[in-house]
ROBA-579967 format. One line per field, with one value per residue (C-alpha): x, y, z; residue number from 1. Coordinates in steps of 0.05 Angstrom, whole numbers. Example, Ala and Ser with C-alpha at 12.3 -4.5 7.8 and 13.67 -1.06 7.14 Angstrom:
BEGIN
X: (246 | 273)
Y: (-90 | -21)
Z: (156 | 143)
i: (1 | 2)
***
This chain:
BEGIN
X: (-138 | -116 | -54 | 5 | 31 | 24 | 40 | 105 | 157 | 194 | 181 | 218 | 270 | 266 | 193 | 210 | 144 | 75 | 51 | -16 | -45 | -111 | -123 | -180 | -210 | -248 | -298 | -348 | -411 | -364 | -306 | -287 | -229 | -208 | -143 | -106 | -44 | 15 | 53 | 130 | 109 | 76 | 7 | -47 | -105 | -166 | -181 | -238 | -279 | -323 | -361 | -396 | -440 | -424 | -435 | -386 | -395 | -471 | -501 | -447 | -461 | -406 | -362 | -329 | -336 | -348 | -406 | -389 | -451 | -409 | -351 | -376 | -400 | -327 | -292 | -342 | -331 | -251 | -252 | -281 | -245 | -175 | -201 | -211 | -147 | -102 | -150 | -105 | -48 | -43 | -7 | -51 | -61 | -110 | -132 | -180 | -212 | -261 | -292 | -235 | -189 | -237 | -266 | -235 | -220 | -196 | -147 | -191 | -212 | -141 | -123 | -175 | -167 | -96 | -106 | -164 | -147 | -73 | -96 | -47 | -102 | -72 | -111 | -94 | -115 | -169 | -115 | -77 | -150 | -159 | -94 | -108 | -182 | -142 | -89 | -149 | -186 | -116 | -124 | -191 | -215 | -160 | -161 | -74 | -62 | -131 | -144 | -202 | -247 | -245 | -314 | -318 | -375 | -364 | -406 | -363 | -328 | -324 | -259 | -249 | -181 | -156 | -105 | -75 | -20 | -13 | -2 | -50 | -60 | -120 | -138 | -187 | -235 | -285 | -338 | -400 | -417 | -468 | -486 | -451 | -509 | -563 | -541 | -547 | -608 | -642 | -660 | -739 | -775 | -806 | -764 | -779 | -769 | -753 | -695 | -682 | -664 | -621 | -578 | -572 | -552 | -504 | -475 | -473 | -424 | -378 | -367 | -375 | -303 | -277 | -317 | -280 | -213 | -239 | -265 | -197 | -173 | -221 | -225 | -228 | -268 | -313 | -304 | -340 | -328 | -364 | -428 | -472 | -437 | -452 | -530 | -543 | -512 | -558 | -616 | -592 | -587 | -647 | -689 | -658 | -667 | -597 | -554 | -489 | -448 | -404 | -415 | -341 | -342 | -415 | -425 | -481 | -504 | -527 | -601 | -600 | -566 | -633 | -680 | -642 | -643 | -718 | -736 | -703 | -723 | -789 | -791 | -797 | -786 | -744 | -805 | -813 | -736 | -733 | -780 | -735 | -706 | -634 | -626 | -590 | -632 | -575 | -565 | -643 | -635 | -575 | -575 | -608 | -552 | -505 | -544 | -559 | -471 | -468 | -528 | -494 | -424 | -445 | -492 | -433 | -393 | -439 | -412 | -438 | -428 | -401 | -361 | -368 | -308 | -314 | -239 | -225 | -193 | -185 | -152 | -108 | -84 | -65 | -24 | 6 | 29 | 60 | 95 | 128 | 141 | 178 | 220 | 287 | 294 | 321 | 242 | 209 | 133 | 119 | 109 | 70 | 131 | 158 | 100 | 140 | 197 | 162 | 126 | 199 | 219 | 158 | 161 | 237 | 228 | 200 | 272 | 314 | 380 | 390 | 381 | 456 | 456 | 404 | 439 | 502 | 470 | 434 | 499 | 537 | 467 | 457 | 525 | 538 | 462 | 487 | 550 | 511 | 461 | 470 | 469 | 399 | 375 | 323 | 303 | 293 | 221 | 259 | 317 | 264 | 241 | 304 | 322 | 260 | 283 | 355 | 318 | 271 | 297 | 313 | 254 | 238 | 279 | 227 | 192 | 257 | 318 | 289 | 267 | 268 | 274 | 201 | 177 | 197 | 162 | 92 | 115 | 124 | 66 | 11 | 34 | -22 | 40 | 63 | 25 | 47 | 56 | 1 | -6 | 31 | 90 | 88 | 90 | 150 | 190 | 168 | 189 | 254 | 260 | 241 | 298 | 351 | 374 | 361 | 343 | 321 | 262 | 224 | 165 | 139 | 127 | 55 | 68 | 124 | 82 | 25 | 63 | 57 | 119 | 146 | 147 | 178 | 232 | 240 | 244 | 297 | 333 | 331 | 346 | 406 | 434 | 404 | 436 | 499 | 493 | 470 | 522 | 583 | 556 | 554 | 594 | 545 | 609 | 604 | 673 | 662 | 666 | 660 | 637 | 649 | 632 | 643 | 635 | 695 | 691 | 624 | 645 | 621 | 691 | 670 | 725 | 711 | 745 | 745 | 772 | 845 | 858 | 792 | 795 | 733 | 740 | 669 | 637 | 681 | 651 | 586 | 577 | 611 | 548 | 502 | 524 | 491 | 425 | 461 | 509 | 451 | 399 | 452 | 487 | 544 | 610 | 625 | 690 | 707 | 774 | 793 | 830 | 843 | 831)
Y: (-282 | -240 | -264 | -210 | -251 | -196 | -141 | -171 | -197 | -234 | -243 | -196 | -220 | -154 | -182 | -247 | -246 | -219 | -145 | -125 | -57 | -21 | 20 | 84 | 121 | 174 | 199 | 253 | 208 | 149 | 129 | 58 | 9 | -40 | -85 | -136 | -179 | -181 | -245 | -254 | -298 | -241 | -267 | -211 | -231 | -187 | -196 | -153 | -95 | -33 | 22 | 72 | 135 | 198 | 252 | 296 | 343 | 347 | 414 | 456 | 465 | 495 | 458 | 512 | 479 | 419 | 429 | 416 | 352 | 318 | 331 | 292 | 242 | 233 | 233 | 180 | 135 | 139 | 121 | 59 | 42 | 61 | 4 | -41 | -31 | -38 | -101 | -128 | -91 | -54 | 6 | 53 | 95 | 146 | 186 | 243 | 267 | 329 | 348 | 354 | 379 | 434 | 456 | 525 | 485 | 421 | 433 | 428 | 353 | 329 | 360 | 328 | 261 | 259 | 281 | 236 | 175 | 182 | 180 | 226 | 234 | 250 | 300 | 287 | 337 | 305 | 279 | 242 | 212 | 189 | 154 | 118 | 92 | 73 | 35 | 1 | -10 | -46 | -96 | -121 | -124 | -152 | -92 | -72 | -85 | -52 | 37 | 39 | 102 | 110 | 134 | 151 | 188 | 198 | 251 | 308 | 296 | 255 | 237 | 223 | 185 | 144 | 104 | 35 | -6 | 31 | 97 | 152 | 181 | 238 | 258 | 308 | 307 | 357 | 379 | 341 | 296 | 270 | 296 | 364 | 376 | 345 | 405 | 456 | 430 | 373 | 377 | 383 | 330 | 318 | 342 | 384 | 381 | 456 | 439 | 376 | 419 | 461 | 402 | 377 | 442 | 446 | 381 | 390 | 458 | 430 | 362 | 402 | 425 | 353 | 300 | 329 | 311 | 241 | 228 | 237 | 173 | 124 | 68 | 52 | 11 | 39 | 21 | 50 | 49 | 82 | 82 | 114 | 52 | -1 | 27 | 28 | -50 | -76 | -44 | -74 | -152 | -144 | -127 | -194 | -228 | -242 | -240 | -243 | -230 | -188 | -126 | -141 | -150 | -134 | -109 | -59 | -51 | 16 | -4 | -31 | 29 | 68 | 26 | 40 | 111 | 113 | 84 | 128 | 188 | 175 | 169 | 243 | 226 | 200 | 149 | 125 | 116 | 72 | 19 | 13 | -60 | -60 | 12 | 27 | 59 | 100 | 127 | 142 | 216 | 224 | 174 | 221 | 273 | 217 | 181 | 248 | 255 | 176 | 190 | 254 | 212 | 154 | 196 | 235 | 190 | 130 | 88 | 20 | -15 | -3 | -48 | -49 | -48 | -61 | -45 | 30 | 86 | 28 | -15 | 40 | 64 | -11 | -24 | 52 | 27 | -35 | -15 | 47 | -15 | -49 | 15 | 16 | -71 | -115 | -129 | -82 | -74 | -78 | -20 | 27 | 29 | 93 | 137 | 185 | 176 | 205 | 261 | 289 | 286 | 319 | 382 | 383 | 390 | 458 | 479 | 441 | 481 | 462 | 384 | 378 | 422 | 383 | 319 | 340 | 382 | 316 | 265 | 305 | 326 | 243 | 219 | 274 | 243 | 166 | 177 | 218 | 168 | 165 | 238 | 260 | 182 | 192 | 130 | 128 | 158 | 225 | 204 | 207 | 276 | 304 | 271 | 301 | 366 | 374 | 350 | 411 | 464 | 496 | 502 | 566 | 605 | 572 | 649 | 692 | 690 | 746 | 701 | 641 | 595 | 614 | 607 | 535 | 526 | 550 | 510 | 452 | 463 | 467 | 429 | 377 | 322 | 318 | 253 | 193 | 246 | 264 | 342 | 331 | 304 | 362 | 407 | 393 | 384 | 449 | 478 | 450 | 476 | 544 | 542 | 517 | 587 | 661 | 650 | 583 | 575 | 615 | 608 | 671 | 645 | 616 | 567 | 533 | 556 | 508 | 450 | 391 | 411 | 344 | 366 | 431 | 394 | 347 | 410 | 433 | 373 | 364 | 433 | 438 | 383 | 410 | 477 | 444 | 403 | 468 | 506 | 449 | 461 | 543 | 541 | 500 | 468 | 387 | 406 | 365 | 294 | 260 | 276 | 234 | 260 | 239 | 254 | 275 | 303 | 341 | 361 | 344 | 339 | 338 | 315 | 336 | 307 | 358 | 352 | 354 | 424 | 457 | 509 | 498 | 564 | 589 | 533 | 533 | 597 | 592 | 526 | 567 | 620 | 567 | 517 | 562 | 517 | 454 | 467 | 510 | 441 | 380 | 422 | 410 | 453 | 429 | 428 | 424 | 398 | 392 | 334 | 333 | 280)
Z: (284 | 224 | 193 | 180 | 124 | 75 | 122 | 162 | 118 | 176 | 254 | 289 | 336 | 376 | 393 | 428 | 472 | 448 | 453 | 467 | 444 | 447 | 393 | 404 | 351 | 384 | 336 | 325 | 332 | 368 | 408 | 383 | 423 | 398 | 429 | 396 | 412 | 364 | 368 | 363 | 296 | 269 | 275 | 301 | 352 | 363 | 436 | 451 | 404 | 439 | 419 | 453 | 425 | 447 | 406 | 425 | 363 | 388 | 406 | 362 | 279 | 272 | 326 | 346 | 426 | 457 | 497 | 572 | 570 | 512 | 547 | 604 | 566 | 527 | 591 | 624 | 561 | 567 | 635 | 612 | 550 | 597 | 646 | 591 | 566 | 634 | 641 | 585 | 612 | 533 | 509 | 488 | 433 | 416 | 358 | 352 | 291 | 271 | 333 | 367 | 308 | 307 | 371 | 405 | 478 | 450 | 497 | 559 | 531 | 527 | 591 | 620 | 593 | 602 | 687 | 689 | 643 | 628 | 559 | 511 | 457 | 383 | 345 | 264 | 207 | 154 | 100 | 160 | 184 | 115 | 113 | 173 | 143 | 83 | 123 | 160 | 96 | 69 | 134 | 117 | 46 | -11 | -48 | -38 | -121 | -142 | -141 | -102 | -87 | -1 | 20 | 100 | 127 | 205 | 241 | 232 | 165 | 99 | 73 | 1 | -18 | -81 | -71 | -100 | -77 | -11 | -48 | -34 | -105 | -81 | -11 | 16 | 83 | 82 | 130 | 111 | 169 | 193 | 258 | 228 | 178 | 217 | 270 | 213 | 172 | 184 | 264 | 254 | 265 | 221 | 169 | 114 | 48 | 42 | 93 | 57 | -10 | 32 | 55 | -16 | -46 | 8 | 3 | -81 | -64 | -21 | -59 | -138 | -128 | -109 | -153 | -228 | -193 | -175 | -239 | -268 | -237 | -260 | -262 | -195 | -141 | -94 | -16 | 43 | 119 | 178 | 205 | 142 | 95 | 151 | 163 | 86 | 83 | 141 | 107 | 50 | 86 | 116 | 57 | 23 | 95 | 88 | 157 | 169 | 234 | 190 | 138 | 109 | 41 | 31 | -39 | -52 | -115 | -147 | -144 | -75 | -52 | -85 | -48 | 15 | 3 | -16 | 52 | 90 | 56 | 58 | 135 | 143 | 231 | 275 | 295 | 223 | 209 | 275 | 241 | 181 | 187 | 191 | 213 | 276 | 329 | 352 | 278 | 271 | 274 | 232 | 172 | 131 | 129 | 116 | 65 | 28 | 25 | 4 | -46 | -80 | -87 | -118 | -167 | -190 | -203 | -229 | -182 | -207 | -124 | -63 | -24 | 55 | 97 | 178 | 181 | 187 | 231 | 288 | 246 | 208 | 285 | 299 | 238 | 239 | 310 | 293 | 238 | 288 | 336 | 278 | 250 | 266 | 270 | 226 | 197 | 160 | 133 | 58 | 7 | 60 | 104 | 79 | 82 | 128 | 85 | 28 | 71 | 90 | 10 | -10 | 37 | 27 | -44 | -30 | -22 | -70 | -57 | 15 | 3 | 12 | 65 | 107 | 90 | 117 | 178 | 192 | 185 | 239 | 284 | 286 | 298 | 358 | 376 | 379 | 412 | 461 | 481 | 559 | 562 | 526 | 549 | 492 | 443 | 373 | 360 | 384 | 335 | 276 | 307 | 308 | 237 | 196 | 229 | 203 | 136 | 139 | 175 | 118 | 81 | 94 | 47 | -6 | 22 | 53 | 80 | 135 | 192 | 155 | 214 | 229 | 157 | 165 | 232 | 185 | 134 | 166 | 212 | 153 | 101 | 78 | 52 | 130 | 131 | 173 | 229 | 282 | 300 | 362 | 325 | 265 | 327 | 357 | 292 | 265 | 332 | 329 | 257 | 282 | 343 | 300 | 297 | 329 | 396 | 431 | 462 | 506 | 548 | 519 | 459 | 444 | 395 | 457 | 521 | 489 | 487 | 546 | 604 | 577 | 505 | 521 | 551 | 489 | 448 | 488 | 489 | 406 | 384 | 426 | 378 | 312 | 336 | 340 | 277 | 227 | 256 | 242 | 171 | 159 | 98 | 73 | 36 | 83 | 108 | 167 | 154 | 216 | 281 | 347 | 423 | 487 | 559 | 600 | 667 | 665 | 594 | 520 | 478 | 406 | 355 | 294 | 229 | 169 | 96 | 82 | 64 | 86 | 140 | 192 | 233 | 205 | 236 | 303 | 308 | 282 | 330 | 390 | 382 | 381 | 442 | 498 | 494 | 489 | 553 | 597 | 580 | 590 | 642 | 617 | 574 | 500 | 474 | 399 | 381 | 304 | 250 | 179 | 147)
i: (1 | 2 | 3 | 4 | 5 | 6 | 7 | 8 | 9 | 10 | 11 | 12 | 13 | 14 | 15 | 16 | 17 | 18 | 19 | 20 | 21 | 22 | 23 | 24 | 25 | 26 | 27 | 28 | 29 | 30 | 31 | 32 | 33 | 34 | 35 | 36 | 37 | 38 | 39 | 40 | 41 | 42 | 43 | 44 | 45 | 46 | 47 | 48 | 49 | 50 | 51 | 52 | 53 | 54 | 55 | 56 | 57 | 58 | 59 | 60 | 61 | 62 | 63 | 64 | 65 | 66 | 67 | 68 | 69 | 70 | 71 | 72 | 73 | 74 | 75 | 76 | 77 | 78 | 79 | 80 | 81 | 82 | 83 | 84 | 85 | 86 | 87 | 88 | 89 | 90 | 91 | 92 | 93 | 94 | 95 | 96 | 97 | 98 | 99 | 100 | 101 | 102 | 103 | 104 | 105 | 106 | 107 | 108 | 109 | 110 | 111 | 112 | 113 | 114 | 115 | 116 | 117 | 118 | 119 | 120 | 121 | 122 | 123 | 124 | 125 | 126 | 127 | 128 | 129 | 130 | 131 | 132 | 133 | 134 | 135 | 136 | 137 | 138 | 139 | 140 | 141 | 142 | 143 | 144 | 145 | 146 | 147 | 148 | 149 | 150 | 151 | 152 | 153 | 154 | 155 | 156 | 157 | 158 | 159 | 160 | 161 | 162 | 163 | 164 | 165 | 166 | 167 | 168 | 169 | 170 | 171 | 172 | 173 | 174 | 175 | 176 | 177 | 178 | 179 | 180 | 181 | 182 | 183 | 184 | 185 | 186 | 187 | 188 | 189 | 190 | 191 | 192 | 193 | 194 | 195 | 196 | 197 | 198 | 199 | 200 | 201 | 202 | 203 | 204 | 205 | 206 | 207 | 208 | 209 | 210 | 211 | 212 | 213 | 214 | 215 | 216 | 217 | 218 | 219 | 220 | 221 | 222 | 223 | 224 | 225 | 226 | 227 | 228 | 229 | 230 | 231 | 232 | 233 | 234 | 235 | 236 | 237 | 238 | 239 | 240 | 241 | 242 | 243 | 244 | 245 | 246 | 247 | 248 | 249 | 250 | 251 | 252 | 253 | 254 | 255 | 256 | 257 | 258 | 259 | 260 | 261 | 262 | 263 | 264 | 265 | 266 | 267 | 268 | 269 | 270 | 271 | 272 | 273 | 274 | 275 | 276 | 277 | 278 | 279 | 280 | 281 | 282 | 283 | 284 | 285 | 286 | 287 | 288 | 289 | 290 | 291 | 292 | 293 | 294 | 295 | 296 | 297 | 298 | 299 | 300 | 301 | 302 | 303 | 304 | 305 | 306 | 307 | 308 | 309 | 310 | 311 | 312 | 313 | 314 | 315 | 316 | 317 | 318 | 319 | 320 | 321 | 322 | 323 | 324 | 325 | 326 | 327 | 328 | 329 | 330 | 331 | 332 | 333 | 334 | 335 | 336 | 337 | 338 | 339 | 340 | 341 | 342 | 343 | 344 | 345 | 346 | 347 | 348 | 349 | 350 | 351 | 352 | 353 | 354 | 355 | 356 | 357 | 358 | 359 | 360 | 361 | 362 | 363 | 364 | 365 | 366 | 367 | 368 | 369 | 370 | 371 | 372 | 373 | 374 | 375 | 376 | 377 | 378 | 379 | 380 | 381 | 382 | 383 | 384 | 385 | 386 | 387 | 388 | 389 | 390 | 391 | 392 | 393 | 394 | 395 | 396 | 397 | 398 | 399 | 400 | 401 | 402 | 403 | 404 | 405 | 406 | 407 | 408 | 409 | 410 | 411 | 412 | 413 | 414 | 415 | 416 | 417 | 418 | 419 | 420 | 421 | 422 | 423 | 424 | 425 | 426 | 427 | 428 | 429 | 430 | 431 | 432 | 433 | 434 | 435 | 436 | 437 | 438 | 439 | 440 | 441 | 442 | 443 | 444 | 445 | 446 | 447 | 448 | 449 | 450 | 451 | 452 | 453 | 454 | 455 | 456 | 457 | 458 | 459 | 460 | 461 | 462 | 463 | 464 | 465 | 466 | 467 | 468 | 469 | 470 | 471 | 472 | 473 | 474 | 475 | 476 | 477 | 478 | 479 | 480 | 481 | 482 | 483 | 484 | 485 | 486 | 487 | 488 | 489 | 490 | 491 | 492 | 493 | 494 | 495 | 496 | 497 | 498 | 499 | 500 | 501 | 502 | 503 | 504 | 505 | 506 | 507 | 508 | 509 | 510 | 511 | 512 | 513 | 514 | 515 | 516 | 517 | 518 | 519 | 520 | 521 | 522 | 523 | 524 | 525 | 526 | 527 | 528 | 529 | 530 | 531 | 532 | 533)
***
């Protein structure tokens, strides 16, 4: 049982009997599960751990697709880890990573899982994957007060991150995995070591733009997770006949690492690697990639250890869940509670001049969204949707006032600081940013006709208020003070309470231009009526 005692300040009353959840990381080499139980005293069980190769970036260098045998063999797997979970009767969540994030008919998969499983998978960009290891890392090794160096190489990606005290100070994930460059160089068997040099010169490009940054923030400690870290530790055991039932904690030092690296080098097959003590059979034919991305890193950046972590993206999805289950209750998680927070600031900052704008947009969007609460029967993960829109649909006119509504939707959409938010979620906020004006959504349009029918409807549902709310504020001047709705008689009567002396017929009639998507999706008419204060 892993105590919370750093992580949970206070049981939660709103948790007065346990919750179980299963947690799956579906990876490019692997699809982990793991489920634990979260007790109303704020203690954490792990009930049962799987794993499962798959390979579902195999066949593809440049993983543009997900070739249909992988497919079968990622669908097969969920199947089982979906049993495994309703055997516990767990929620589930589930988080994708490179192969998915970058394969052309993604879409296919999570079609496919979803119909088959009713599995909603999560596909999350490299920085938010690198979050989620370091959240994981934060769960396992006592390293919150120290900057440590992240190292995670999984078989489509490596993600680099600094960060101390829950802050991530440097993030970047870039496309040196495992099975990636085995795909592109180091298939033969045996290998080469003309194809050997070409992996090396590649790895030294991609990661020469990357290491000066890193440097910058020494001192720091060095901490690895994934399969390449674990393989290199139980070479490293075995050699000193040391075992252990866990890699946690396992300090490598320089020099072991090198002796690790020379004997798997040196086994120019898949055959020889196998006989390596320690070594994974299942990794046999792509440690070398990863050990030649490991080898270049620690080099660089004289790294004098490494410290082994067996908690990552699992454990980062299970605490990232808990502390969503926790947000709006009277507890709260420590220090790393507020990465979202600090996401919204950042990209709002792009914009500076509409702050009190979105403040005021946002005060009267979420009280017309409380009072309305057995209309739009919607719950408060929407509420935070519909919050970091009014904060952010602005942001555009950082680039133009000319269609600025959709420079917000790109904005939004690609910003690398949008971390603490999955792509599904930066999807529908950007959307609602980009129908907060102009016209409302349409099934014409690609970016809307790709969402889930039940996301489309959500959509609908939010910007209809965030119409509402922006247009109650087109002065721009936080005339309106107050804000409180009701439903009378297959009507919406809005009362709205504006500053002694002010004059609110601009918004009356901005907010009369925009109310066609809020009375054609609740089905019913709105009806402004106006106070001074």
């Amino acid at each position: 049982m892993l105590p919370f005692s750093q992580i949970l300040r206070k049981p939660n009353p709103a948790f007065r009997t346990e919750k179980i959840l299963a947690a799956i990381d579906l990876g490019t080499n692997s699809f982990h599960i793991v489920v634990v139980k979260l007790r109303p005293d704020g203690t954490l069980e792990y009930l049962t751990k799987e794993k499962e190769s798959v390979r579902l970036g195999s066949g593809s260098s440049d993983y543009a697709v997900i070739q249909e045998d992988a497919m079968e063999r990622g669908i097969a797997c969920l199947k089982r880890f979906q049993s495994l979970a309703d055997s516990y009767k767990a929620e589930i969540r589930a988080v994708a990573t490179s192969a998915l994030r970058e394969a052309e008919n993604r879409q296919v998969f999570l079609n496919r899982a979803e119909k088959e499983t009713g599995i909603q998978i999560q596909v999350v960009s490299g920085n938010e994957e690198a979050r989620l290891i370091y959240l994981g890392i934060l769960q396992g090794l006592p390293v919150y007060d120290k900057r440590i160096l992240l190292i995670d190489i999984g078989g489509g990606s490596t993600e680099l991150l600094i960060g101390e005290k829950g802050e991530i100070l440097f993030s970047t994930s870039l496309k040196l995995g495992a099975i990636r460059l085995t795909e592109k160089y180091l298939k033969k068997d045996p290998l080469s070591a003309t194809d050997m040099q070409k992996c090396r010169i590649h790895i030294e490009s991609v990661l020469s733009a990357f290491l000066p940054q890193i440097e910058t923030w020494k001192p720091f400690m060095v901490v690895g997770s994934s399969g390449t870290i674990s393989s290199v530790a139980s070479i490293v055991l075995e050699k000193k006949q040391e075992k252990r039932d866990r890699l946690n904690g396992t300090e490598i030092t320089m020099d072991q690492f090198k002796e690790a690296r020379k004997q798997v080098l040196d086994a120019d097959s898949i055959k020889k690697r196998l006989k390596i003590p320690g070594l994974d059979a299942k990794r046999g034919d792509i440690i070398v990639g990863g050990i030649l991305v490991l080898d270049e890193v620690l080099q660089r950046i004289k790294a004098p250890s490494i410290t082994v972590s067996d908690f990552a993206l699992r454990e980062g999805i299970v605490y990232d869940t808990i502390e969503s289950w926790y947000r709006h209750t009277d507890s709260s998680l420590p220090p790393l509670d507020n990465i979202r927070e600090k996401a919204i600031k950042t990209v709002a900052n792009l914009y500076p001049a509409g702050k009190q704008h979105a403040a005021a947009v946002a005060k009267i969007t979420l009280q017309m969204f409380d009072d309305l609460k057995d209309l739009h029967k919607l719950g408060n993960l929407e509420r935070d949707y519909l919050e970091t829109a009014c904060y952010l649909h602005q942001v555009g006119l950082c680039i133009s006032h000319h269609n600025y509504h959709k420079h917000s939707y790109y904005i939004i959409k690609n910003s690398e600081a949008m971390v603490g938010f999955s792509n599904a979620e930066i999807e529908i906020i950007a959307l609602l940013a980009r129908y907060h004006r102009k016209g409302g959504p349409k099934g014409k349009h690609e970016e809307f006709k790709a969402l889930r029918v039940e996301d489309q409807v959500l959509v609908k549902k939010l910007a209809a208020f965030l119409r509402i709310g922006d247009g109650l504020d087109r002065s721009e001047k936080s005339i309106i003070e107050r804000l409180d709705a009701v439903v009378e008689r297959g009507k919406v009567v809005c009362r709205l309470y504006h500053k002694k002396g002010a004059d609110p017929n601009l918004e009356i009639w901005s907010v009369a231009e925009k109310k066609d998507l809020f009375e054609e999706t609740y089905a019913v008419s709105l009806e402004f009526q106006t106070f001074s204060l």
